[in-house]
N, C-alpha and C positions, 0 to 999 in steps of 0.2 A: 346243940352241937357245938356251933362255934362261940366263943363266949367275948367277952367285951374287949376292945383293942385299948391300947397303955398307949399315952403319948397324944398329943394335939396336932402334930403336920400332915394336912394334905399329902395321899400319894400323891405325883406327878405321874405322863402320860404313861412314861419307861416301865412305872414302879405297877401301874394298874394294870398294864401289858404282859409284866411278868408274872404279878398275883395270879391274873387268870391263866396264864401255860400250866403253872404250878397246881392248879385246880386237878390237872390230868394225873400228878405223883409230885415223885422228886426228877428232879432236871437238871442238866449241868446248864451254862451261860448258850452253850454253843445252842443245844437243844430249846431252850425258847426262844432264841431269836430265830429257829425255823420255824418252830410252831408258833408261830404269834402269825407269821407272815409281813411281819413290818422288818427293817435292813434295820437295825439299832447298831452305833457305833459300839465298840470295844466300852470304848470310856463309858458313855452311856448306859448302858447295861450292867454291867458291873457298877457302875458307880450306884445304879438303882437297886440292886440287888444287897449292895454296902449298908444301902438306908434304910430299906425292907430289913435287912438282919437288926440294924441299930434301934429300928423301933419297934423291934420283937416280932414284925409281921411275917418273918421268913426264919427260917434257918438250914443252917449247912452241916450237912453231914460227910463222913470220912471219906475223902478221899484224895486225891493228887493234884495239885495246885488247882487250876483253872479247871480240871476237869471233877470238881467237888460237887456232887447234887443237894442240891436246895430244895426244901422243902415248902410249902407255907403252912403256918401255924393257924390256932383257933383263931388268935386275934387277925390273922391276914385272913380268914375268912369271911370274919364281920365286918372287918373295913371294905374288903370287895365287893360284898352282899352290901352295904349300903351307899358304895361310891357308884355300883351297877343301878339300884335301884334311882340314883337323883340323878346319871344319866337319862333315863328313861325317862322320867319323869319330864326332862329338859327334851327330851325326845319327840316324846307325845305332843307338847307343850307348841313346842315350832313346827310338826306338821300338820298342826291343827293349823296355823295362822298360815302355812303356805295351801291351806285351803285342801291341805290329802289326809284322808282318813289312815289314821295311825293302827298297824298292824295288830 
């Protein structure tokens, strides 16, 4: 389905925030920073959204300044799928050592 991501940087927290909203279709700015549930500044947001499009992992489609829906692409698929997966994994990892069996 999703096929391999271009480029070498790290999402950040904004940029992983947004990958997953994006999971649900296409979104304008205002629409994932409700659906996520975290308060993301203007700047923030947009500025993640900027790097998401620059390293191919999103893209925008037509429409009117700020209220333009974004999309995420194959490659924001597989970076999600594996930026989700080595959470987990760090997940698992520290509720085992705080002694709770992991979900």
């Amino acid at each position: 389905m999703c096929g391999r991501p271009k480029g070498r940087g790290l999402p950040d927290d904004a940029q992983i925030l947004a990958l997953y909203a994006l999971t649900d279709g296409p979104l304008h700015g205002y629409a994932i920073d409700e659906l996520t549930g975290e308060r993301l500044g203007p700047g923030s947001l947009y500025g993640a959204l900027a790097r998401l499009e620059a390293k191919g992992l999103s893209e925008a489609l037509d429409g009117d300044g700020r209220q333009r829906p974004v999309r995420i692409t194959e490659q924001g698929c597989a970076v999600l799928e594996r930026e989700l997966r080595a959470m987990a994994r760090v997940a698992d990892a520290g509720l085992r050592r705080l002694g709770v069996r992991p979900a």
